[in-house]
N, C-alpha and C positions, 0 to 999 in steps of 0.2 A: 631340590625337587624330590627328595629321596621322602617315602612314602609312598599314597594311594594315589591312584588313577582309574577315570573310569576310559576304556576304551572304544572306540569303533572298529571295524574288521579290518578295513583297507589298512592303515600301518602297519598290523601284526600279519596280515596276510606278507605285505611286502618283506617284512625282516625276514618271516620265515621264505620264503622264496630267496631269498639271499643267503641263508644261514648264517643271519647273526643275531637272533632273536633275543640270544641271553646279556644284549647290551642293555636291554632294558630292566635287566637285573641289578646294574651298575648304578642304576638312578631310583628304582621304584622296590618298596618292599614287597606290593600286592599290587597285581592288576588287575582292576573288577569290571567285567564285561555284561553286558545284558545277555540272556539266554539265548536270544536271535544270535548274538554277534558270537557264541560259541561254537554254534548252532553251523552261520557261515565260512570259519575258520575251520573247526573241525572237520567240515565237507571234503575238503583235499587234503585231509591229511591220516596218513599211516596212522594206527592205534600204537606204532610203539615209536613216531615223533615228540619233538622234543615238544610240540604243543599239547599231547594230555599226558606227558612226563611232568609239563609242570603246570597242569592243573591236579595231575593228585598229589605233589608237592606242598600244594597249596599255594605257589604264586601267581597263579592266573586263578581268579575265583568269579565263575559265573554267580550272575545274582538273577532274583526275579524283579520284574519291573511291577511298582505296585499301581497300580488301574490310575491311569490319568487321563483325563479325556482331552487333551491337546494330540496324544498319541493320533486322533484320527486326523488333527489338523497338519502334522508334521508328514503325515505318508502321504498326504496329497501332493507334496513339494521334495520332497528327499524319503531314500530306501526306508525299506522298516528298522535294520542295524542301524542306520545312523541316527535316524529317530528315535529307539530304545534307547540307543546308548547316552545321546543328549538330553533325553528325561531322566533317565538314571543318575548320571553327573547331577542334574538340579538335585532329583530327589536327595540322592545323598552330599550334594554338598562340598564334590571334588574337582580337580580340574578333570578336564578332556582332554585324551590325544584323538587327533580326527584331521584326517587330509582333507576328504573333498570340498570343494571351493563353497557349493548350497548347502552344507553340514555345519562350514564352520561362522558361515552367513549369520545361518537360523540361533547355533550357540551363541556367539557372540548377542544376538539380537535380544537374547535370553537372559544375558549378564554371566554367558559361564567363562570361567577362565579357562584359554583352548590354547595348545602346542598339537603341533603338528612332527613329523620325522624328523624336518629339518631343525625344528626345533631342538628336540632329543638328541641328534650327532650336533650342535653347540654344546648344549651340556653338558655333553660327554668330551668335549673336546675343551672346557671352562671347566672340567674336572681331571680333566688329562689322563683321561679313561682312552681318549681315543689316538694317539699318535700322528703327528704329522706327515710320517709316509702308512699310515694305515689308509687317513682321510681320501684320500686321491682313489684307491679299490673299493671304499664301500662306496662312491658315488660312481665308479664304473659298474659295480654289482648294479647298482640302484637304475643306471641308463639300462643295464643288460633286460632288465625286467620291466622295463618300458615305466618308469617312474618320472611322473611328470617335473622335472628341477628346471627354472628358467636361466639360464645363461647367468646375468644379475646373483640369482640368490647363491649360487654355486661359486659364483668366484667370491663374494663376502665369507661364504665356511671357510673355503682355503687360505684366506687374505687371515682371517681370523685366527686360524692356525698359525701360521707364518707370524703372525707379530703376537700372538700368544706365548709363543716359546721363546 
């Protein structure tokens, strides 16, 4: 997975509300967001966090979205972030990290290749970035901030863990 990604707000929003945002340093060289989606991260966040620390690093790199007109047909149905960001993945040609359930609906509908969080703590734990007693706190961080994980998908990461090592 190690490379580009284009992202939507909701997962970066969630990592950072957890403080563990620079996990996705472990797997991605650049993460390219549509201007919306920096737009709505950067909203809550201090000028001197660690999200435009590493945008002028250069790992987080806002892009501009170039004039598509499906744009007007995606905000009928999902936010404007998640619609820029899923036009921007086509346009440029990468996968998606993106939660919400009509974001990764529409992507997928799209042909775009989409992970989600839970995807990214597998990979991280399939790269053994992530520890077996690490995995059990960030998914208590992840409940603490009200992160939707169902029962099912939460015991397959730890199960995964466990017969991983």
């Amino acid at each position: 997975m190690k490379g580009l990604i284009v992202a939507d707000s909701s997962p970066l929003i969630t990592l950072l509300n957890i403080g563990r945002f620079t996990l996705l340093e472990k797997l991605f060289t650049h993460i390219i967001v549509p201007n919306k989606v920096a737009e709505e991260v950067g909203r809550g966040e201090a000028n001197d966090s660690i999200w435009f620390a590493l945008q002028a690093s250069g790992f987080i790199r806002p892009a501009p979205l170039q004039t598509d007109p499906r744009l007007a047909v995606l905000l009928l149905q999902i936010d404007p972030g998640e619609s820029e960001a899923i036009l921007l993945a086509d346009q440029l040609k990468l996968p998606l990290l993106i939660d919400e359930k009509a974001g990764r609906k529409m992507a997928t509908l799209m042909g775009l290749k989409i992970t989600g969080l839970v995807g990214i703590l597998g990979a991280l734990q399939q790269k053994g970035e992530i520890s077996t007693t690490q995995l059990p706190d960030i998914l208590q961080d992840l409940e603490r901030v009200e992160f939707r994980l169902s029962t099912d998908l939460k015991r397959r990461l730890l199960e995964q863990t466990t017969h991983g090592e």
